[in-house]
KEDOBA-287935 format. One line per 3 residues: their letters; for each residue z, y, x of N, C-alpha, C, O, CB. Coordinates in steps of 0.02 Angstrom, whole numbers, always signed. Glycine has a CB too. Layout:
// residues N
A	Z,Y,X,Z,Y,X,Z,Y,X,Z,Y,X,Z,Y,X; ...;
//
This chain:
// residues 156
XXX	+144,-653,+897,+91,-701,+897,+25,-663,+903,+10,-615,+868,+93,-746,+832; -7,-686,+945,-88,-658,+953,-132,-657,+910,-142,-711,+884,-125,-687,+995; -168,-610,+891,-243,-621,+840,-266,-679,+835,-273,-698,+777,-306,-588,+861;
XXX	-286,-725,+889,-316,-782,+902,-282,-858,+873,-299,-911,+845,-322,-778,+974; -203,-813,+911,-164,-888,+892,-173,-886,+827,-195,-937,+801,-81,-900,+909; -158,-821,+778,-177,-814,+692,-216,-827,+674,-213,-845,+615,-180,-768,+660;
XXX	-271,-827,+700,-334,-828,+668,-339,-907,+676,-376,-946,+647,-398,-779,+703; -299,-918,+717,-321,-1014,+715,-248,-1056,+665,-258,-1089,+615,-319,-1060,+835; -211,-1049,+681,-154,-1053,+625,-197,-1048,+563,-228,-1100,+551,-92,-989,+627;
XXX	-207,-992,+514,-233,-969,+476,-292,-1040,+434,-297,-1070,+380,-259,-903,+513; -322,-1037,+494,-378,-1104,+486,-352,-1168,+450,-378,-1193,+400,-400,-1134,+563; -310,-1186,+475,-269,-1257,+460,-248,-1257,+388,-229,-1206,+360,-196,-1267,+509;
XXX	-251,-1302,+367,-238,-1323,+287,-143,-1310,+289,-110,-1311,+341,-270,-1430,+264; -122,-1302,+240,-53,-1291,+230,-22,-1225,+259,+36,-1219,+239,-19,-1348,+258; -35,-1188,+288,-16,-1126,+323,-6,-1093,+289,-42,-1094,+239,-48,-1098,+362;
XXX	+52,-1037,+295,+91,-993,+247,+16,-943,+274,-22,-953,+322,+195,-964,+266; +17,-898,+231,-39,-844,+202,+16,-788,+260,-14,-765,+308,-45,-825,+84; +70,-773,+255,+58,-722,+312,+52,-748,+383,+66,-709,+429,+112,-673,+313;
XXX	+32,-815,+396,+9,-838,+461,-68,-786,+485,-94,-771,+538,-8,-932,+450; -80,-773,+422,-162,-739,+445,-152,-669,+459,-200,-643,+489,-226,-741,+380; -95,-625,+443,-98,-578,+467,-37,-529,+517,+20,-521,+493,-120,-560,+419;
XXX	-48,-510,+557,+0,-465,+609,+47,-422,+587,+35,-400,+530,-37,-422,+649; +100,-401,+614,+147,-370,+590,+126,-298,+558,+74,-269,+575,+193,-367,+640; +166,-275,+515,+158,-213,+490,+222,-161,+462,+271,-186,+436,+115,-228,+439;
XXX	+217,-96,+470,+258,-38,+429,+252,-62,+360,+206,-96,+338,+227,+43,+436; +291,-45,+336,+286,-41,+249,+368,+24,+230,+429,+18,+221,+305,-158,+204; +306,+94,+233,+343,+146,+225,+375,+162,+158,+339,+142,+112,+308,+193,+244;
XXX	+428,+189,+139,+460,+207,+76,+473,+272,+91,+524,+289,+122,+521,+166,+53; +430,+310,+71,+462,+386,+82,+494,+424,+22,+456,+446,-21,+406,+435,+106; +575,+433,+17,+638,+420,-48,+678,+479,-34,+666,+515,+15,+695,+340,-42;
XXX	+725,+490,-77,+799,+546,-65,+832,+496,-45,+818,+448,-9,+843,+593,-133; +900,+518,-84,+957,+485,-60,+975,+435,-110,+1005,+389,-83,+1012,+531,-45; +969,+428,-167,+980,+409,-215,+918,+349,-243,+861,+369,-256,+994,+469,-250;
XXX	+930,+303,-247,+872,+267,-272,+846,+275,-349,+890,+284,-391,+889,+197,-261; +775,+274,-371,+764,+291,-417,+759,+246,-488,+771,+263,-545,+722,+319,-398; +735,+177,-459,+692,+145,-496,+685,+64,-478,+636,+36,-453,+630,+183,-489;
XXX	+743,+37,-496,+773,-29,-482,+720,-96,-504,+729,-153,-485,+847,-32,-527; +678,-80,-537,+596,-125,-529,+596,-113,-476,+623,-153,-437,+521,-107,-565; +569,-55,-453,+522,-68,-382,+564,-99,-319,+536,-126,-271,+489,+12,-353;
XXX	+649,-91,-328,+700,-110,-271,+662,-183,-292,+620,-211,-257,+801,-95,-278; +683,-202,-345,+658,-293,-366,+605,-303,-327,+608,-351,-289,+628,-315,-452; +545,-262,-325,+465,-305,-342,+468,-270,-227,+423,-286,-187,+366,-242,-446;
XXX	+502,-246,-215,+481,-232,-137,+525,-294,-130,+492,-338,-103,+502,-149,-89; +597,-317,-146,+616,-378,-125,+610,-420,-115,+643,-450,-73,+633,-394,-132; +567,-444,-148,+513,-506,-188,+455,-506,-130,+443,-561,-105,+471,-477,-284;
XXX	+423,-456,-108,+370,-425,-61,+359,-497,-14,+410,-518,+14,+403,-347,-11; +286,-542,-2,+265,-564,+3,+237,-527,+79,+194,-484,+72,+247,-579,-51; +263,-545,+159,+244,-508,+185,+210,-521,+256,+172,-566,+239,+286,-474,+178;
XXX	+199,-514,+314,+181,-555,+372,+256,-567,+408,+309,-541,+391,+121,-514,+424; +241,-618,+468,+306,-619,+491,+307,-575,+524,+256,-558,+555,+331,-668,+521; +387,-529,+529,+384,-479,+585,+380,-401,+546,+405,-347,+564,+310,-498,+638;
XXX	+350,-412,+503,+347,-332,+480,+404,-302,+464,+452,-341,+467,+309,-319,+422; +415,-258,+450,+486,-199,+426,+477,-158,+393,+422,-131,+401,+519,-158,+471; +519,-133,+342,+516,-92,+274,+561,-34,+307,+619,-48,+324,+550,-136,+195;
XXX	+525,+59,+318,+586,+80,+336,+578,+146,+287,+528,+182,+280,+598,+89,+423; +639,+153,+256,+633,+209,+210,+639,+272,+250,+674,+266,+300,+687,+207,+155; +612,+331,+238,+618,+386,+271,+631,+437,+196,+598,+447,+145,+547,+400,+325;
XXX	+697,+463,+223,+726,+498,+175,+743,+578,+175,+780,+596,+220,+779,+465,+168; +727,+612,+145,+703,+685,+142,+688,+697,+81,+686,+656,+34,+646,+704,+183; +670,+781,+81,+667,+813,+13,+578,+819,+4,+546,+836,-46,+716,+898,+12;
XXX	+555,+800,+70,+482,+828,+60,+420,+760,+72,+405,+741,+128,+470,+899,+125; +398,+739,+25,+375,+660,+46,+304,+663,+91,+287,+610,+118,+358,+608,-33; +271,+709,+100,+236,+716,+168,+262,+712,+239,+235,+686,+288,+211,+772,+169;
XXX	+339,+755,+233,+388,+746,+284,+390,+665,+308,+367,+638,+358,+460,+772,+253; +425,+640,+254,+439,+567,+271,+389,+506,+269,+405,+450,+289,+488,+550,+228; +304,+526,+233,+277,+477,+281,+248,+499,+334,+214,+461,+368,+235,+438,+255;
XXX	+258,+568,+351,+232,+574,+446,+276,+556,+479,+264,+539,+537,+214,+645,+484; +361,+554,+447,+398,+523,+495,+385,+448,+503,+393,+416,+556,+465,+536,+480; +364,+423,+442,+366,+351,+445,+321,+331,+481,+339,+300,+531,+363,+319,+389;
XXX	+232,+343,+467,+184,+331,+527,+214,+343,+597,+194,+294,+628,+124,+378,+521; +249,+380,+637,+256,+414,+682,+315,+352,+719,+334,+338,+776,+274,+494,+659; +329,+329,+657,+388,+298,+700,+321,+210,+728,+330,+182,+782,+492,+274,+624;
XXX	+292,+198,+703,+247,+144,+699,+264,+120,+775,+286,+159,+818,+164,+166,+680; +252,+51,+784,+276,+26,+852,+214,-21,+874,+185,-48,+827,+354,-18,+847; +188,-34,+948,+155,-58,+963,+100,-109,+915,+41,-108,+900,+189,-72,+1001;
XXX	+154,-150,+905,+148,-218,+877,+126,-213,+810,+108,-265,+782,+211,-258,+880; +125,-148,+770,+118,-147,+686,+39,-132,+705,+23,-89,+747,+172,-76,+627; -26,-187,+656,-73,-184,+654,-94,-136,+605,-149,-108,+602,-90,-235,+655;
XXX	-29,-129,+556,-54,-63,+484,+13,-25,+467,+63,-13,+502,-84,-107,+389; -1,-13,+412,+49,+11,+389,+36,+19,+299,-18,+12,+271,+59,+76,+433; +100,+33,+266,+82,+32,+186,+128,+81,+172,+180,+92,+203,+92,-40,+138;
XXX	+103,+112,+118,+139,+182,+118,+145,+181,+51,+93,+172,+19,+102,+251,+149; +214,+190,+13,+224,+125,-47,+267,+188,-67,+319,+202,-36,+266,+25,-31; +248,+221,-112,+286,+253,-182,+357,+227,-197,+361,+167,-186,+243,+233,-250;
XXX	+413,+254,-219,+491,+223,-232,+468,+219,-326,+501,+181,-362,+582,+296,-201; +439,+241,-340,+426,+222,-408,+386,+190,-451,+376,+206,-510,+424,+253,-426; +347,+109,-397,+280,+111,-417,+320,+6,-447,+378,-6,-430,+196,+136,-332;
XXX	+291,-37,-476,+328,-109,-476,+241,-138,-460,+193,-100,-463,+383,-140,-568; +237,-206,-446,+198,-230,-403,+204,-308,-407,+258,-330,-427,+212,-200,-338; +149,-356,-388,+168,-432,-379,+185,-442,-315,+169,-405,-268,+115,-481,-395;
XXX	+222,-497,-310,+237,-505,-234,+167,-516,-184,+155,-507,-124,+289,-576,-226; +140,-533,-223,+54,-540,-137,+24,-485,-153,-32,-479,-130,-32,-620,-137; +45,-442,-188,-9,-388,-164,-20,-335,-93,-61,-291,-78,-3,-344,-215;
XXX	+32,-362,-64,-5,-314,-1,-27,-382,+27,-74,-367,+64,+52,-255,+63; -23,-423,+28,-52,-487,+72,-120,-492,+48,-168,-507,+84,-11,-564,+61; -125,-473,-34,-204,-483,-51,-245,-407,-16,-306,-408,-5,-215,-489,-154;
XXX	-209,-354,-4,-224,-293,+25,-265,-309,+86,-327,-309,+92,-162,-253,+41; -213,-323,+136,-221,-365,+169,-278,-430,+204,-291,-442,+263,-185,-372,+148; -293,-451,+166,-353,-536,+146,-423,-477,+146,-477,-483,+175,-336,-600,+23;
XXX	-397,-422,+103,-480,-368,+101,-503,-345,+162,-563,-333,+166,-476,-290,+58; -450,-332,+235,-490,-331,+299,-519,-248,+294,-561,-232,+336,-559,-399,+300; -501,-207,+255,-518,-141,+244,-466,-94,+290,-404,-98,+293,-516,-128,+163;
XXX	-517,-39,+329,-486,+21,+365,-407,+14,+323,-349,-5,+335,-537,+107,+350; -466,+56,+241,-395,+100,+222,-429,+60,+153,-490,+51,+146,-381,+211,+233; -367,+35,+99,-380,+39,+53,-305,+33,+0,-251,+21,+27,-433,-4,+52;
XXX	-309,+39,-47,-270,+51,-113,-263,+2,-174,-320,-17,-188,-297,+106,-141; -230,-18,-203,-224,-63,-262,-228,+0,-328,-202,+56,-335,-140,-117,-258; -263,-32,-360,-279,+20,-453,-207,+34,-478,-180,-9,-513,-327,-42,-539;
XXX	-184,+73,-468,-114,+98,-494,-129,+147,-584,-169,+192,-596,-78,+164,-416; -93,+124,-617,-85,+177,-683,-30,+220,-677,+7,+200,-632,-73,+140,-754; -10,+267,-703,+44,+318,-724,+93,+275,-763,+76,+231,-802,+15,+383,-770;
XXX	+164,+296,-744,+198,+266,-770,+230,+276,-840,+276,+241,-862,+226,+262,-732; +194,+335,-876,+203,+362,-937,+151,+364,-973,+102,+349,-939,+227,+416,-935; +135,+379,-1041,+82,+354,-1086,+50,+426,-1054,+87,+467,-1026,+96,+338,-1184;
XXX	-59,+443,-1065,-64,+393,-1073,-80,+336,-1038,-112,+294,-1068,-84,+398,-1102; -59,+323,-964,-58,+282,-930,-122,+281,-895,-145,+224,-888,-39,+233,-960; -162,+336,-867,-209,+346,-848,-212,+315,-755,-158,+314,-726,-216,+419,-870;
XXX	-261,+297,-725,-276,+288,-657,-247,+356,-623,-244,+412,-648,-357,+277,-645; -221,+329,-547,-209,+398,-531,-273,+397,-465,-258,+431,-417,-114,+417,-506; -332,+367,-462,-364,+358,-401,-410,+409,-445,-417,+407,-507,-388,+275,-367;
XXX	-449,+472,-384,-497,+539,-396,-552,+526,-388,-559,+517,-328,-492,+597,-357; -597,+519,-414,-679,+552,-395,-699,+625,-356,-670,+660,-315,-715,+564,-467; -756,+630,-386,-769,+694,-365,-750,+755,-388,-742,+764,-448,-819,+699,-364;
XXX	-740,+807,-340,-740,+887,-370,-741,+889,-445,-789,+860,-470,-809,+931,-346; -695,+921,-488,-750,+966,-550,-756,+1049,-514,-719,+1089,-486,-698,+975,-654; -858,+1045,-543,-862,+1125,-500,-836,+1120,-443,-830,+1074,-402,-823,+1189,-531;
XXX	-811,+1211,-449,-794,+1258,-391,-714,+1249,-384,-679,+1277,-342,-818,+1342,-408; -690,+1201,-437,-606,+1202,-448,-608,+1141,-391,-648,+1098,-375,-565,+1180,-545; -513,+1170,-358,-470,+1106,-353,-467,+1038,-378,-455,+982,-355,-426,+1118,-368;
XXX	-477,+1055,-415,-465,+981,-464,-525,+910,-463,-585,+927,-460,-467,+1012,-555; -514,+861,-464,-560,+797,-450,-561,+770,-522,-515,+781,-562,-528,+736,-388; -613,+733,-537,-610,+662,-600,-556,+626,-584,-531,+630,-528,-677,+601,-602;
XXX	-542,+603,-614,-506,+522,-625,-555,+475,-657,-589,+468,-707,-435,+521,-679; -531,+435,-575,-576,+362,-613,-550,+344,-688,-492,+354,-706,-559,+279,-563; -597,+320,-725,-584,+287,-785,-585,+226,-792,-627,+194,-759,-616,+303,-825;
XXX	-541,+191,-836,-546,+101,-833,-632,+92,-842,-671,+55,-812,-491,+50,-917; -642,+132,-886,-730,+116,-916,-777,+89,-856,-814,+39,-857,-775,+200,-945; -764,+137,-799,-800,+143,-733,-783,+106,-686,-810,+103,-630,-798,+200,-706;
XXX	-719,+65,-712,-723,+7,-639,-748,-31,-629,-761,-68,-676,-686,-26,-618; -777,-53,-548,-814,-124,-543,-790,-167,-543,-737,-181,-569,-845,-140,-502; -833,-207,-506,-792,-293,-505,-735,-310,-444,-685,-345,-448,-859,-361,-489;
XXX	-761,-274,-390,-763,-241,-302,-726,-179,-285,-737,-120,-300,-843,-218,-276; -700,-194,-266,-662,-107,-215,-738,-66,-218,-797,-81,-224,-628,-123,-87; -699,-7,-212,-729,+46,-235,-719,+118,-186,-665,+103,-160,-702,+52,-305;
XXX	-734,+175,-161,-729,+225,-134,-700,+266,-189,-718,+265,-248,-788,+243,-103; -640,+311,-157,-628,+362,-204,-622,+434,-153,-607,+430,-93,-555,+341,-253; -634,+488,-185,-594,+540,-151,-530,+552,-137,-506,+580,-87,-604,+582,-171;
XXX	-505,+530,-182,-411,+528,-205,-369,+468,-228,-382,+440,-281,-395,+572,-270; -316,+449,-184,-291,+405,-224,-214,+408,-222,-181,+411,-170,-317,+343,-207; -187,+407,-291,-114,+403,-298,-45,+389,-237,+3,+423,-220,-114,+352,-344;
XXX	-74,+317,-218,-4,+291,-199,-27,+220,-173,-87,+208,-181,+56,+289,-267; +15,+167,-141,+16,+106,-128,-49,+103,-80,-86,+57,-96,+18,+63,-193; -74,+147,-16,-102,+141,+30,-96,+99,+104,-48,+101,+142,-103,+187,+31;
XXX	-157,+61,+113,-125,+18,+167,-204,+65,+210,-258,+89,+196,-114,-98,+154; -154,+51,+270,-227,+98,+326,-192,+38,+385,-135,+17,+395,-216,+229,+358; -270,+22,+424,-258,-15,+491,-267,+28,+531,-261,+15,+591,-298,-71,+509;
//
């Protein structure tokens, strides 16, 4: 379906919510073994456009498998989401990802162990490697710029 035809679909009262947006990747870069049977749940559940495809790319090295996964991207995918095997989620959140109309952006992810800190970076400390972590204290109301961010990336 065309941008146009979507964008006019979209318009009309009653229209499913992925009428508004174009197909997409939704990468899982995993071993062999699944880890973490929430997230199998909450990607099942996955709220998504028509047409898109979930393809796991499986390897020991997870840079490996999302350059394989971008790489495999096909005409027709307007984005892509590059989705952690260990992360759980509501079903519209890439659709609300999505609705934001952003290049590249990210949903506020915590650590999955106490003390449950943001994994999205600020700036540098110093001359070191190392970045801030955003703090809950410091969030706005609005998406936000970071230097670094964890996981659950959607890029158009």
């Amino acid at each position: 379906m065309g941008s146009k035809v979507r964008e006019q679909a979209a318009g009309r009262s009653g229209e499913v919510d992925a009428m508004k947006h174009g197909p997409g990747l939704i990468v899982v870069p995993c071993q062999e073994l699944a880890r973490y049977h929430r997230f199998t749940d909450s990607l099942a559940n996955l709220e998504k456009p028509e047409g898109s495809l979930v393809q796991f790319t499986v390897g020991m090295s997870i840079t490996d498998n999302l350059n394989m996964g971008v790489r495999s991207m096909q005409p027709e995918h307007e984005w892509v989401w590059l989705l952690g095997d260990d992360h759980i989620f509501d079903p519209n959140t890439l659709m609300r990802l999505l609705d934001r109309n952003e290049d590249i952006i990210a949903p506020l992810v915590v650590q999955r162990f106490p003390p449950f800190g943001l994994i999205d970076f600020q700036e540098r400390i110093g001359d070191t490697e190392f970045h801030r972590r955003v703090q809950f204290e410091d969030l706005p109301d609005e998406p936000f710029v970071v230097e670094r961010s964890g996981s659950l990336m959607l890029i158009r």
